[in-house]
N, C-alpha and C positions, 0 to 999 in steps of 0.2 A: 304490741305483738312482738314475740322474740323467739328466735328458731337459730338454733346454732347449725354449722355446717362440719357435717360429720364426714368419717373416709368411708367410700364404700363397700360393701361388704359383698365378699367374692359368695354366686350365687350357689355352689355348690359345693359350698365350705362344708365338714361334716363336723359335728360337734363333737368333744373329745369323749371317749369313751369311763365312762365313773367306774367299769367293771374292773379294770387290770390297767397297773402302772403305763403311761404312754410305753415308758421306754421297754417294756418286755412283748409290746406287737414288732413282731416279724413277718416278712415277706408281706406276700400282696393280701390285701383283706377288703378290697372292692375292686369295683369295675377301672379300667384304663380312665385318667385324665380327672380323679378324684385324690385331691392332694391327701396326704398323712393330717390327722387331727394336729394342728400347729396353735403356737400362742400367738393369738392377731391383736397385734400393738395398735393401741390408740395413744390421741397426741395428749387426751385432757385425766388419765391417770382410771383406775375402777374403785370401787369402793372397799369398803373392809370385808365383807363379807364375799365379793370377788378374787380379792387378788390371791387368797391362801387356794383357790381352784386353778388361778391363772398361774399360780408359780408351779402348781405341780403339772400344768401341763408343756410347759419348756424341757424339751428332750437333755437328759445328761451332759449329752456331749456338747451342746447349745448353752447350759448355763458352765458346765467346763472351761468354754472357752471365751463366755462373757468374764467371770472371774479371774482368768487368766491375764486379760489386758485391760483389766478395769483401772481406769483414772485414779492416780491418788496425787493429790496437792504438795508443794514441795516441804519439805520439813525440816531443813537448811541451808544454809546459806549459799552455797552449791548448788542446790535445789532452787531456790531462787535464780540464783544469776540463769542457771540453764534457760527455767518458764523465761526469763525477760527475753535472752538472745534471741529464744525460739521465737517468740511474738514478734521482735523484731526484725527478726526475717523471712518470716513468713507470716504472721500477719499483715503486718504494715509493709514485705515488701523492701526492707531497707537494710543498711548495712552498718559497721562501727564509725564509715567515714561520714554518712548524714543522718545520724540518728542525733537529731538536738532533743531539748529539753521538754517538747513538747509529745516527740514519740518515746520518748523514756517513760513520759508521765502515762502513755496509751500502752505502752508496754507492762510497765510495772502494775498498771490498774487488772489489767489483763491476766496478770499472773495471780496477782489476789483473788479476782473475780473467780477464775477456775477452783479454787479454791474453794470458796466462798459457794460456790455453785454447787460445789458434789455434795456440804453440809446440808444447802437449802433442799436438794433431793431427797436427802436422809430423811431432815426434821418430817419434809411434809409426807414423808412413808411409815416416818412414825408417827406422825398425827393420826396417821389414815387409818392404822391399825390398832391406834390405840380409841378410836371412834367413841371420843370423847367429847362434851362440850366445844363449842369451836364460839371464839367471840369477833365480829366483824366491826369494824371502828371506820365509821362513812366520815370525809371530812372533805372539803370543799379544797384544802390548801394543807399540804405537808411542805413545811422550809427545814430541808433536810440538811442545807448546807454540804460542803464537801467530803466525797463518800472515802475518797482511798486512805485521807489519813484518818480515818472513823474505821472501816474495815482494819487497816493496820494495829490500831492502838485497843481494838475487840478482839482480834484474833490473836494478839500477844507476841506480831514479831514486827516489831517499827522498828527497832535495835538492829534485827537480822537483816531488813531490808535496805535502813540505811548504811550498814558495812557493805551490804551489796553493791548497792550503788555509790557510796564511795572508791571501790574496786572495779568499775564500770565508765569511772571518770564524772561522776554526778551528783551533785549535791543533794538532799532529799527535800529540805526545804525547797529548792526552786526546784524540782519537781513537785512537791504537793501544790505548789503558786500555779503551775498551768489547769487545772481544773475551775471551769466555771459551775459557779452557785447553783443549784439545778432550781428554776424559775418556776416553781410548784405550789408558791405564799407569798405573803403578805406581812403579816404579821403573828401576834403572840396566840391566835388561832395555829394557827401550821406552827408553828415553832412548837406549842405543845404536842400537838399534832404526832411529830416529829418524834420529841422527847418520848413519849407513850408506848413509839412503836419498838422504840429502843429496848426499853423496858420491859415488855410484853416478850421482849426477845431473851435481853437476858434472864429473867425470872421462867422461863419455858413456858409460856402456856400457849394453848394454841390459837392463835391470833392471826388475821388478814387483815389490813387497809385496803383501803379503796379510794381511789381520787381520780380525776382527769391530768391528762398528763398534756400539758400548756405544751404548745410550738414556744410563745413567746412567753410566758408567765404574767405578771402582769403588768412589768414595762424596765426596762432599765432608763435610772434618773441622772441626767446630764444638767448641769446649774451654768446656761447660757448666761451672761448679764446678773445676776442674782435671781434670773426665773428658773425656777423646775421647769424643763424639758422630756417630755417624755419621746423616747426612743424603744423601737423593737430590739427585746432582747433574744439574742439567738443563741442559747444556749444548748441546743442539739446538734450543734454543727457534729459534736463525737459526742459518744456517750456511751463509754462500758459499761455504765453499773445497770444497762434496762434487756430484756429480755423480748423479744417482738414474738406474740405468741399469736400468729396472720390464722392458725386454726382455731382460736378462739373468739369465735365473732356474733355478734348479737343484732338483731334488725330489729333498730328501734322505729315505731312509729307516732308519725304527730299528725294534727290535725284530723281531718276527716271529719265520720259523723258515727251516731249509733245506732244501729235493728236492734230489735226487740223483738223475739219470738217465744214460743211457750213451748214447751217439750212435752212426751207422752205423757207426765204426772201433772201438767198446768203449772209448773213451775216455767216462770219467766226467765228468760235466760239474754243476757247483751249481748252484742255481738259490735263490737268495734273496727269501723270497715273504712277504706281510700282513706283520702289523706297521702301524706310524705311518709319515707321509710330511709333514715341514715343506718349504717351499719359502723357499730362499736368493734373496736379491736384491741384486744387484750395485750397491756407491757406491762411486764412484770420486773420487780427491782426488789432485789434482797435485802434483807435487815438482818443482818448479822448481831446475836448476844454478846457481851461482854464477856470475857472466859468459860463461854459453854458451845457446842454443836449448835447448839439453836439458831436459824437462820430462816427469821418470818419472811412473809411473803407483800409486797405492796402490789396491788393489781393497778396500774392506770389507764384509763381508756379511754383510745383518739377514734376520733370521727371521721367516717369518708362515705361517697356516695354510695348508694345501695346500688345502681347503677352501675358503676365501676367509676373509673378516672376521668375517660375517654369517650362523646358518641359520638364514634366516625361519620355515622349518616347527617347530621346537622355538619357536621366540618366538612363533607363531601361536599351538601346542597351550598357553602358558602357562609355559615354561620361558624366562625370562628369561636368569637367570646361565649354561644351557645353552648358550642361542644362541650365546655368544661366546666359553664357555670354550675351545673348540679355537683361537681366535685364540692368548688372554690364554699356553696353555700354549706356544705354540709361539713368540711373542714374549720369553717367561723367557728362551730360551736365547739372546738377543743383550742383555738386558736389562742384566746388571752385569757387570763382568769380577771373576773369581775371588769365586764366589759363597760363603759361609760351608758348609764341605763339611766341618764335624764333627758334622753329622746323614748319613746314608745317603740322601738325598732332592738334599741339599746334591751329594753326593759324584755320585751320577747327574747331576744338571745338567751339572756340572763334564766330567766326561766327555761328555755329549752337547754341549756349546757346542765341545768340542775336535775331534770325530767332524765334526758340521758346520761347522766350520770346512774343516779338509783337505780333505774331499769333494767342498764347492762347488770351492771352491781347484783342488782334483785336475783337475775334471772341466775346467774353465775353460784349462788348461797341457793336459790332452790334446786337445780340443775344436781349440786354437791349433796342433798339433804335427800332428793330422791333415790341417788345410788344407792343409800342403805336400805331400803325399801320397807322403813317404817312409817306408822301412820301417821298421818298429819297432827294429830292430836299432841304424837311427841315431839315435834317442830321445836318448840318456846326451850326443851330442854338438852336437844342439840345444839342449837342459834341462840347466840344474841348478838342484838343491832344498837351500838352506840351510835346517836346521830350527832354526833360534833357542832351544836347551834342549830339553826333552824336548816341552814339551809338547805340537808336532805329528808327534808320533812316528810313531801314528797312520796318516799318509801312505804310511810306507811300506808299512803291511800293505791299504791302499784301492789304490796303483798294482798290486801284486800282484794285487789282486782284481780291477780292473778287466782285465789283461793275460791272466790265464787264464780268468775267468770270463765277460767281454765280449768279450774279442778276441781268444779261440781260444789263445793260445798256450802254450805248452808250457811246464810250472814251471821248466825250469832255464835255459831263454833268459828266462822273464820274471826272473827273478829273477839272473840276470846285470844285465836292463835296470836292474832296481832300483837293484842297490847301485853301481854307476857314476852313476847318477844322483844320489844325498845325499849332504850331506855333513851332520855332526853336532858343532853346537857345545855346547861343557859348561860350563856358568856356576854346579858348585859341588863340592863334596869334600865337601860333607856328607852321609853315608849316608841320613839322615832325612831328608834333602833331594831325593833322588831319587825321580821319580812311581812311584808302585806304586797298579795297580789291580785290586781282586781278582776272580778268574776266574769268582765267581757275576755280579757286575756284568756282566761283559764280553758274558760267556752270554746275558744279560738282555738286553741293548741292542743288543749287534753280535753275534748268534748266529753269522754266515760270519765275520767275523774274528779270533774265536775260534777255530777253525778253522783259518784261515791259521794264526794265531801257531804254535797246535801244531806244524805242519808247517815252518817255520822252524825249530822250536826243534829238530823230531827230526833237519834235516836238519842241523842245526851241531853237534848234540850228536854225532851221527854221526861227523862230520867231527874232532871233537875228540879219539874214540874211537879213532879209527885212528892218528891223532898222536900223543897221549898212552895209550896202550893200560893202560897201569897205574897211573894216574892218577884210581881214580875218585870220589874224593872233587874232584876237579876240575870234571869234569861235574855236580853239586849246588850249587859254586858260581859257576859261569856260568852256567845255565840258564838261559835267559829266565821260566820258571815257577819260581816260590820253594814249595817245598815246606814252607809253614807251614800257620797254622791261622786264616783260610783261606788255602787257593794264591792267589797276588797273581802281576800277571805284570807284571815288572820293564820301565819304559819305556827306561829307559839301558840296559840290554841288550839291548835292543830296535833299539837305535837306534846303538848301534856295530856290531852282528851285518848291518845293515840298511844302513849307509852305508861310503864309502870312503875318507873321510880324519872323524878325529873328533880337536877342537879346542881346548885349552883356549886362557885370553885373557889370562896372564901368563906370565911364565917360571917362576914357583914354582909357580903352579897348572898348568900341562901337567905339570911333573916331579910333581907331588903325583899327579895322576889316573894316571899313569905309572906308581908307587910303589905306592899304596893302594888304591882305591878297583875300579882298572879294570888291575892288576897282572897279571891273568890274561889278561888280552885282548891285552895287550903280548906274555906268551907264546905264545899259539894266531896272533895276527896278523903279528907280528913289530913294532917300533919303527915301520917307514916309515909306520903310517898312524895313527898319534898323531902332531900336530903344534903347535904353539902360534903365535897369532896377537895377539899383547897389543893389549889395545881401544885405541881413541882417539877424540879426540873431535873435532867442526868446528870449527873457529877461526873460522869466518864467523860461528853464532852466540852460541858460548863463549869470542869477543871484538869482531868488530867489532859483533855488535848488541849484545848484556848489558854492553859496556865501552868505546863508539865512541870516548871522548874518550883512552882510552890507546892505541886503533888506532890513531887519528889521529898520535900521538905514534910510535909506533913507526912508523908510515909516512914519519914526517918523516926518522925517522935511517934507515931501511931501504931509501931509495931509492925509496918508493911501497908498495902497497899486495899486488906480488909474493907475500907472505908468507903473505894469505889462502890461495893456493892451493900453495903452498909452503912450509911451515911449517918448514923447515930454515933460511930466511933470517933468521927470528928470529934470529940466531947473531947479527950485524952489528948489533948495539944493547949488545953487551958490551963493545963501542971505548969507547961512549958512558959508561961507567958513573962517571968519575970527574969526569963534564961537569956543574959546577955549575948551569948552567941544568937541563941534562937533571934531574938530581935534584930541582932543585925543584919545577918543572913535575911529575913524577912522584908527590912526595907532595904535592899540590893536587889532584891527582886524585883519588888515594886518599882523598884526608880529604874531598873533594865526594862520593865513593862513597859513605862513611860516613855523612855527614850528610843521604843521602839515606836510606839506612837506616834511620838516626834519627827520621826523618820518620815513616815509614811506622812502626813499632814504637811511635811516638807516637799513632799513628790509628789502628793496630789493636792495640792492648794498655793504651794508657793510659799505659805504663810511659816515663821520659823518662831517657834515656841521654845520654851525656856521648860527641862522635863523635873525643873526644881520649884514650878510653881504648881498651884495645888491647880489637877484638874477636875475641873468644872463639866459633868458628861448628862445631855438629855436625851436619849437613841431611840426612838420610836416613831410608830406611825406619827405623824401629822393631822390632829386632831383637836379642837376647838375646848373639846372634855379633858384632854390630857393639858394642857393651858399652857405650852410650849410660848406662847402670846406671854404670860407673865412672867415667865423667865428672861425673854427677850427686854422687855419693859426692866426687869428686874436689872439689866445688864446694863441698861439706859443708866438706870436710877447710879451707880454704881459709875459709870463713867460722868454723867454729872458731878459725882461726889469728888471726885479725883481732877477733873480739871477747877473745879471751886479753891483746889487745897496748894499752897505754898510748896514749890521745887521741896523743902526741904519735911513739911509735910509727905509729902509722896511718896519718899525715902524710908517711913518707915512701914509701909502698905504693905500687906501682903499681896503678892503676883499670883493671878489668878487666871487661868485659860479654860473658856465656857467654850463648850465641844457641843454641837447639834450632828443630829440625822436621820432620816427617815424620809418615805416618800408621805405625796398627798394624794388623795383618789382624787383621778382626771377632771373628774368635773365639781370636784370642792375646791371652791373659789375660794373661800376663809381662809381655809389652810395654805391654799397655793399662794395668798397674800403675806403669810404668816411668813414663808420658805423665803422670800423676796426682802423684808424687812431684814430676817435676818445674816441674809448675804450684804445688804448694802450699810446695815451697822458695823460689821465687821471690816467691809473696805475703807470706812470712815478712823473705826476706832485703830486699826491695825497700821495704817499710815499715821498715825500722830504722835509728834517726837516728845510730845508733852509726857505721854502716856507711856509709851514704852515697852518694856516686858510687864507693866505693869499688869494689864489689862490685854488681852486676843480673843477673838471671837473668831470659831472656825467652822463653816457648814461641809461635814465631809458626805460628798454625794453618793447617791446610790448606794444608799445600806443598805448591808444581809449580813448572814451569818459567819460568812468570813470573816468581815469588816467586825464585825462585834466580837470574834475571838483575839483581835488587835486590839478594840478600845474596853473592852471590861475589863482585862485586867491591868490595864493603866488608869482606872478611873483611882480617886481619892475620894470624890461626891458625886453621887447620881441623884436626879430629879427625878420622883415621882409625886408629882405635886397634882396632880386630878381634882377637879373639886369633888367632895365630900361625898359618897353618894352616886358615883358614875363611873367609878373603877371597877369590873367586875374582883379582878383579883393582881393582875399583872403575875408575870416573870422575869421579866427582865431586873425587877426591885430583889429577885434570889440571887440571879447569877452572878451582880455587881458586889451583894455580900459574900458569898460566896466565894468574890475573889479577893476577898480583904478592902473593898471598900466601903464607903460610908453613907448612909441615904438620908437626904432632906425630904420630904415627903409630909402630905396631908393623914390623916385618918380616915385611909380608903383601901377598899381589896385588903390586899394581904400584909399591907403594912402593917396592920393592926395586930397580926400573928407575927408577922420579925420581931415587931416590938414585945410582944409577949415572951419570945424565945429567948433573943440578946439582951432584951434589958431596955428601960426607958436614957439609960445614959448612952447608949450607944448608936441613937439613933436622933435626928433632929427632925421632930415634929412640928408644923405651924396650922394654922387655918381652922376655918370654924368645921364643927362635928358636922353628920350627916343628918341628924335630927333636926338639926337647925338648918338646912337649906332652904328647906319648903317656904319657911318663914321670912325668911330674907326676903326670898324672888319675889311674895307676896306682897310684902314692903317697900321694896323696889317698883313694880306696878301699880301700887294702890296707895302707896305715902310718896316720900323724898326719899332722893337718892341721889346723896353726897360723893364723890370723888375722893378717893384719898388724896392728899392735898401734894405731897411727894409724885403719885401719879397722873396728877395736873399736871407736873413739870417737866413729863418724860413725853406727854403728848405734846404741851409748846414744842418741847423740841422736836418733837419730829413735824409739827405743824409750819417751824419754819421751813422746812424743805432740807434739810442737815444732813436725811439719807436719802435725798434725791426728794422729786416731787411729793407731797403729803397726800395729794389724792390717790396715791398706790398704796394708802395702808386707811384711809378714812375708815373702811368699812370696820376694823378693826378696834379706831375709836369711837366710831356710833356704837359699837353692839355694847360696850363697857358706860360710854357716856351717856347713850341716849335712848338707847331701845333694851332698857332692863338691865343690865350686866348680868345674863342668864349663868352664867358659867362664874359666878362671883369673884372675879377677879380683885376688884378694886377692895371687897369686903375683906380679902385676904391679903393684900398687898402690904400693907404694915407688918402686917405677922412674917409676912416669906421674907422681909428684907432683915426686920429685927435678929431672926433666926438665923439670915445667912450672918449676918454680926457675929452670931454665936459657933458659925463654923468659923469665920477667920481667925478667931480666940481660940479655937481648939485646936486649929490646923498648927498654929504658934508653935504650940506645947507636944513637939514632934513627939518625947516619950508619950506622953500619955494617949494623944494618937494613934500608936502603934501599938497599943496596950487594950484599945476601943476594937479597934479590926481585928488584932488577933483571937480579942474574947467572942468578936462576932461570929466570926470564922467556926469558932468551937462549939457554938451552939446553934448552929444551920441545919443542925441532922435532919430533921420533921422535913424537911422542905426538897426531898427526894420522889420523882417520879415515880423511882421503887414503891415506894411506901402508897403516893396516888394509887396505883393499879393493884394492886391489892386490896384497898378501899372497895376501887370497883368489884376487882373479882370477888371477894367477899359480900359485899354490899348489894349489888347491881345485877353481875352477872351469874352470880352462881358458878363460876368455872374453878378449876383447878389444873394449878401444872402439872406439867408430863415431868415423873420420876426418870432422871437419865445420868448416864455414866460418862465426864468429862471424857474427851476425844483427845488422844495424844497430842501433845504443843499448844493446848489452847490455856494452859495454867501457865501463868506467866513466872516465868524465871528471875526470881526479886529476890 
C-alpha cells in the first residue's frame, strides 16, 4: 500500500477564473475572507498539461518579481570565489582564519551544487513540458565515486575553480581529496550503473534512476593481520551532492494477510490488509551532462518508522529500547547494501530492502504518469523500466498489483501494460548466481504477491502448454516456481516471462544465456527478444578526470576535445603513433601515473615499489570466478622461479609489482581466504633481500572508485583472467585500455570485442575457450584430474607453512586438488604462466610496447557508454532525446 503526503488545501480556496486574465480582476469580486484566485505551490511539481494553467495563473507583478531575483549560478571566476566565501560564512558559519580544507571542500561543492541545481530545475521543467517518453533505470547499487571533481570537469570550469582556489589560498587537488566515495555499490553493477546515468545525462534524454541510498553502503575494507575486516562506512557524515525531499514519502507495507471480496459486477477483487508499514523518503542527487544543461535526476530512498522516531508512551511506561525499536527495525532496511543473507534473518532483510525499494520507486513513476491523465493503455509508451539484474524483479509483480488491485483493471490489459513496459538486463550465466527466493519467505513478507507470481506462472505455463503440448518436462523447467525442497521462486524467470526485450552486455554472454542458461526461453519466445548490448564505459571520467594529462595529449592530436563525447575519434591518434615526440610525451605520463601510484602504495602499505617496473594490476570484487586464486599462485610460481636462479641470474629479470584490490562479500569464506593469502605472500615476498625490487606484492585496501582513478592509469598489465564462460562482460578490462594499458585475460566477456577492436597483437590471451569448459569439469568428476605439475610446487610451498599456517588456505587447495577444480585453474595454469613469459618479452621492448597501448588506445571507440545508451534507446526503450540549446559556460573553452 502507498499513499503520499500531500499540503493541505485551504477549504475555501476559489479556483482561478478561465474567463479574464487573473491580473485584469479588480476590486472586491466576493464575499470578505475569500482569498484572490492564487497559484498554490506544491513540493512534487504538476504535469504538462497543468503547469501552462498554473503559470498563467501567477499574478504579473508576482512573476515580476520572482524574475527579478531569480538565482543564477556564477560564470566567473569572481563569481566563483564570491558563492565559496558566501557558503563559507554563512553556511558552514566560519571565517578566512578556520576555514581548512575540509570546509573549502563543503564550500566549493556548495557553490557547484547551486549551480548544478538551477539546471536540474530547468532540465526536469523541460522534460515536463516536453511530455515525452521518460526511461527509469532501477538498480540495486550506483558507485558514483566522487561528485565535485565530476560536476567540475561536466560543467567545464575545473580551470576556473582551481585559479579560484588557488586565490583563496587552496590547492584543488587536496580539496577534491576531502570527499568520501558515496557508499551506494559494490561493484561493476553500480559502476555501470553509474557510467549510464552519466550518459543518459549527457546525450539529453529524459532519464531517472532509482536506488536506496545506504547509511553505511556496503562496508568500508580494513586488512587487519592480512584479514579483511569489515568496518561501518560512514560516508554521510556531509553530503552536498543529495537533496532530502521529507515531502516525498511513500508507506510501504509488508507482511500481513489478503480478503477477497467481489464487487457489484462479481469481479473478485484483493484487498491487502495489517501487517508492517515503513515509510520511504525521497533524496535526490543530480547528474549533471557533460557540456550541456542537462542535469538528470537519481532518486534514493531511506527508510524510517511509519510511526515516527519516537513512542513516548513506551518510554513513559519504562520501556526504553521499546521506544525506538520500531525506528532502529525499519532504518536496517536502507542501512547496508547486500546485507550478509546466509542467516534466514539476513535473507528476509535482503528481500525487504528490494520490495521497498521498487514500491516507493513504483508508486513515484505511477504517481508521475497519472498527472498527465492519459489512459493506462498509453503507460508502456510514456515509461520504460530498465531492471539492472534481477534484483528489482519485484517491480514487476508491484505494477501488476497496483493495475489490478488499485486501478481496477482487468489482468490481461494490466499485464499486456506490464511486460511492454521492462526491459531485463542479465549480468551473469551462473546458475548459483541467479536470485532465488523461497515461497515460505515470499508468503511471509509479500503475502499478495505471492499470489500474483502464482498467477503469472499459471498463465505462462498455460501458454507453453498449448505450444509445446508434449513437452512436459519443459514446463518444470521454466517454471517460475522451482519445485525443490523448499519451492524457491526463480527471479530470472520472473523477469524474462515479465519484460520485453531481455539483455545480455557482451557478445559471448547474450549467445551463452541464448545457449544455456535461458535456452528454453529462446524456444517458448522466439530469438527477437534476446538481445545483446556490450557495456561501456564514460571516457569523461575513465579518462579526462582519472587521466587528464593523457586527455590533454590526445586532445592535442585529435583536434580538441571532440572525443569526450565521441569516442570513435580516438581513431586519429594512430597517424600519431610513430611521432617521436608523441611517444615520449606518452610514456612521461605513464611513468608520472606510476609514480604517483607509488606514492600512494607508500602511504598506505608501507611497502616502496620501484615505478620503473612493469605493474602488475587485478582490481576487483573478490570472487572464486574472476580466479584472483591463480594469479596469487601465479605470483608463487614466479617467486619460486627467482629464488631457484643465481644472484647473477636475477639481474637480468624483469622487476615486476603485482597490485590486488577489491572487497569479498561478508560471508564468502573462499574469497576472504583468497584476501589473507595474499597479504601474507606479500609480507614474505616483500621482506626478502634475495628478491628485492625484483618481485612486490601489494594488497591496497578498501577499493572504489577513487582508488581506481589512481591505479588505472598506472597500470602497464591488468588481469582479467575469469575462467571461460563466467564473465558476463566486465569493465574494468575498458577502462585499463583505455588508459594505455595492456590486458592478460582469458576469452571471456568483453575480452573477446577488445581483441576484435585492437588486434590479437595487442592483447595477451591464454586459457582454454568457453566451449570447452563443460567438458573439462565433466572430466574432472568422472575421469582423472592431474595437477599441473609447476602448481604442485606452489602448493608445497605454501603446505610448508612459508605464508604462515597452511590450514588458512586448505580450502583453497581442496577446491583445485580434490573437489573438481571447478573454476579450472590448474587446467589453465600452464597457459597463464607461458603467457605471462610472453609479457616479460614485450614489456623488454619498451618501443614496441608503447606502439601496443598507443594503437590500443586508438581503437577503444565502440567501447563508450554513449554508444551503450543509445543501443537501448534505440533498441529497448523506444526514447528519444530532448532537442536543446547549450547554456552559456557549459562549452568548454579549449
Amino acid at each position: 500500500m502507498a499513499t503520499e503526503r500531500s499540503s493541505s488545501i485551504p477549504t475555501r480556496e476559489r479556483r482561478p477564473s478561465v474567463g479574464a486574465p487573473i491580473v485584469d480582476i479588480q476590486g472586491s469580486v466576493g464575499p470578505a475572507g475569500i482569498s484572490r484566485p492564487k497559484h498554490k505551490r506544491t513540493f512534487t511539481g504538476f504535469g504538462a498539461g497543468e503547469i501552462k494553467n498554473v503559470e498563467s495563473s501567477i499574478p504579473e507583478p508576482q512573476r515580476e518579481a520572482w524574475l527579478k531575483h531569480q538565482v543564477g549560478g556564477f560564470k566567473d571566476k569572481d563569481g566563483f570565489e564570491k558563492d565559496f566565501v558566501r557558503h563559507v560564512e554563512t553556511t558552514l558559519a566560519r571565517s578566512m582564519f578556520n576555514c581548512d580544507e575540509e570546509a573549502a571542500y563543503s564550500a566549493c561543492s556548495l557553490a557547484f551544487r547551486d549551480r548544478l541545481i538551477l539546471e536540474w530545475n530547468r532540465t526536469q521543467q523541460r522534460q515536463t513540458f516536453a511530455d515525452s517518453k521518460r526511461v527509469y533505470y532501477l538498480s540495486l547499487e550506483f558507485l558514483m565515486g566522487r561528485a565535485l571533481d565530476n560536476a567540475m570537469l561536466n560543467i567545464g570550469q575545473k580551470d576556473l575553480a582551481k585559479a579560484g582556489l588557488a586565490e583563496l589560498g587552496f590547492r584543488i587537488e587536496d580539496v577534491i581529496q576531502q570527499e568520501h566515495d558515496a557508499a551506494l555499490g559494490n561493484g561493476g553493477l553500480g559502476r555501470l550503473a553509474a557510467c549510464f546515468l552519466d550518459s543518459l545525462a549527457s546525450l539529453n534524454y529524459p532519464a531517472w534512476g532509482y536506488g536506496l541510498r545506504y547509511r553505511y553502503g556496503i562496508f568500508k575494507q580494513e586488512i587487519i593481520d592480512g584479514y579483511q575486516v569489515e568496518v561501518p562506512d560512514y560516508w554521510l557524515d556531509f553530503n552536498p551532492w543529495e537533496f532530502p525531499r521529507h515531502d516525498v514519502t511513500v508507506d510501504i507495507q509488508f507482511y500481513g494477510h489478503v480478503e477477497k471480496t467481489t464487487d457489484k459486477d462479481g469481479r473478485t477483487i484483493s484487498h491487502w490488509e495489517g501487517g508492517e508499514t515503513v515509510k520511504a523518503i525521497a533524496y535526490d542527487v543530480p547528474i549533471p551532462g557533460y557540456a550541456t544543461p542537462s542535469t538528470n535526476n537519481l532518486r534514493l530512498w531511506s527508510s524510517k518508522a511509519a510511526s515516527g522516531e519516537f513512542d513516548f508512551q513506551k518510554f513513559n511506561s519504562g520501556d526504553y529500547d521499546g521506544s525506538v525499536a520500531d525506528q532502529q527495525r525499519a532504518e536496517t532496511i536502507s542501512a547496508v547494501l547486500y546485507p550478509n543473507d546466509n542467516l534466514d534473518r539476513g535473507k528476509e532483510l535482503r528481500l525487504k530492502q528490494q520490495y521497498f525499494w521498487v514500491a516507493a520507486s513504483l508508486y513515484d513513476i505511477v504517481r508521475r504518469f497519472k498527472k498527465s491523465k492519459r489512459p493506462w493503455r498509453e503507460f508502456p509508451e510514456q515509461v520504460a523500466i530498465q531492471l539492472n539484474d534481477t534484483h528489482p524483479t519485484l517491480a514487476i509483480v508491484e505494477l501488476q498489483r497496483i493495475l489490478i488491485d488499485l486501478e481496477g483493471l482487468e489482468w490481461d490489459e494490466a499485464w499486456n501494460i506490464v511486460t511492454n513496459t521492462f526491459g531485463y538486463t542479465n549480468h551473469t550465466v551462473l546458475p548459483e548466481a541467479l536470485e532465488k527466493w523461497s515461497v515460505g519467505l515470499v508468503q511471509h513478507l509479500l503475502p499478495r504477491h505471492l499470489q500474483i507470481i502464482y498467477e503469472i506462472n499459471l498463465f505462462f505455463l498455460q501458454t507453453v502448454e498449448r505450444a509445446f503440448p508434449n513437452d512436459r518436462d519443459l514446463l518444470r523447467r521454466v517454471s517460475i516456481i522451482e519445485e525443490s525442497q523448499p519451492k524457491m521462486v526463480r527471479m530470472a524467470f520472473l523477469a524474462i516471462v515479465g519484460s520485453h526485450k531481455v539483455n545480455g552486455v557482451a557478445e559471448l554472454h547474450s549467445d551463452l544465456i541464448k545457449t544455456t542458461i535461458f535456452r528454453d526461453f529462446v524456444s517458448i519466445f522466439g530469438p527477437d527478444k534476446f538481445t545483446n548490448v556490450t557495456n561501456g564505459i564514460t571516457p569523461r571520467r575513465w579518462l579526462h578526470q582519472a587521466n587528464p594529462r593523457l586527455s590533454d595529449l590526445i586532445a592535442s592530436k585529435a583536434g580538441g576535445y571532440g572525443f569526450l563525447t565521441d569516442l570513435t575519434q580516438l581513431n586519429q591518434i594512430e597517424n600519431y603513433v610513430n611521432d617521436k615526440e608523441f611517444r615520449k610525451q606518452w610514456a612521461e605520463i605513464k611513468l608520472a601515473n606510476k609514480a604517483r601510484l607509488a606514492k600512494h602504495i607508500k602511504e598506505s602499505t608501507g611497502v616502496v615499489v620501484d615505478p620503473s617496473s612493469l605493474f602488475d594490476v587485478q582490481v576487483k570484487r573478490i570472487h572464486e570466478y574472476k580466479r584472483q586464486q591463480m594469479n596469487i599462485f601465479g605470483v608463487i610460481h614466479r617467486y619460486l622461479t627467482l629464488k631457484a636462479m643465481s644472484p647473477e641470474e636475477r639481474k637480468k629479470q624483469l622487476p615486476r609489482v603485482s597490485i590486488f584490490g577489491g572487497k569479498a562479500a561478508p560471508g564468502y569464506w573462499m574469497a576472504k581466504q583468497i584476501i589473507h593469502l595474499i597479504n601474507k605472500v606479500g609480507s614474505v615476498v616483500n621482506n626478502d633481500k634475495d628478491i628485492g625490487d625484483l618481485l612486490k606484492v601489494v594488497f591496497l585496501e578498501d577499493y572504489n572508485v577513487s582508488k581506481a582513478e589512481i591505479i588505472i592509469p598506472a597500470s602497464d598489465l591488468s588481469e582479467h583472467i575469469s575462467t571461460a564462460g563466467t564473465e558476463a562482460s566486465g569493465t574494468s578490462n575498458m577502462k585499463f585500455v583505455l588508459n594505455g594499458g595492456l590486458i592478460i585475460g582469458t576469452c571471456d566477456g568483453a575480452n573477446i570485442e577488445i581483441t576484435r577492436e585492437i588486434g590479437e597483437n595487442n592483447i595477451f590471451l591464454f586459457g582454454n575457450l568457453a566451449e570447452d569448459v563443460e567438458d573439462l569439469r565433466h572430466a574432472h568428476t568422472y575421469g582423472s584430474h592431474t595437477v599441473d605439475p609447476d602448481l604442485a610446487k606452489v602448493f608445497e610451498l605454501i603446505e610448508k607453512d612459508t605464508f604462515g599456517p597452511h590450514q588458512d588456505y586448505a580450502g583453497m587447495i581442496l577446491a583445485v586438488r580434490d573437489h573438481g577444480d571447478y573454476y579450472l585453474v590448474s587446467d589453465d595454469f600452464r597457459s597463464y604462466i607461458d603467457t605471462q613469459a610472453l609479457v616479460d618479452e614485450a614489456y623488454r621492448d619498451q618501443e614496441g610496447w608503447i606502439t601496443k597501448c598507443i594503437t590500443s588506445v586508438a581503437r577503444m571507440g565502440f567501447f563508450s557508454s554513449d554508444r551503450c545508451i543509445n543501443e537501448y534507446a534505440e533498441g529497448i526503450w523506444n526514447i528519444e532525446p530532448l532537442a536543446i540549446e547549450k547554456a552559456d559556460g557549459l562549452e568548454k573553452d579549449l
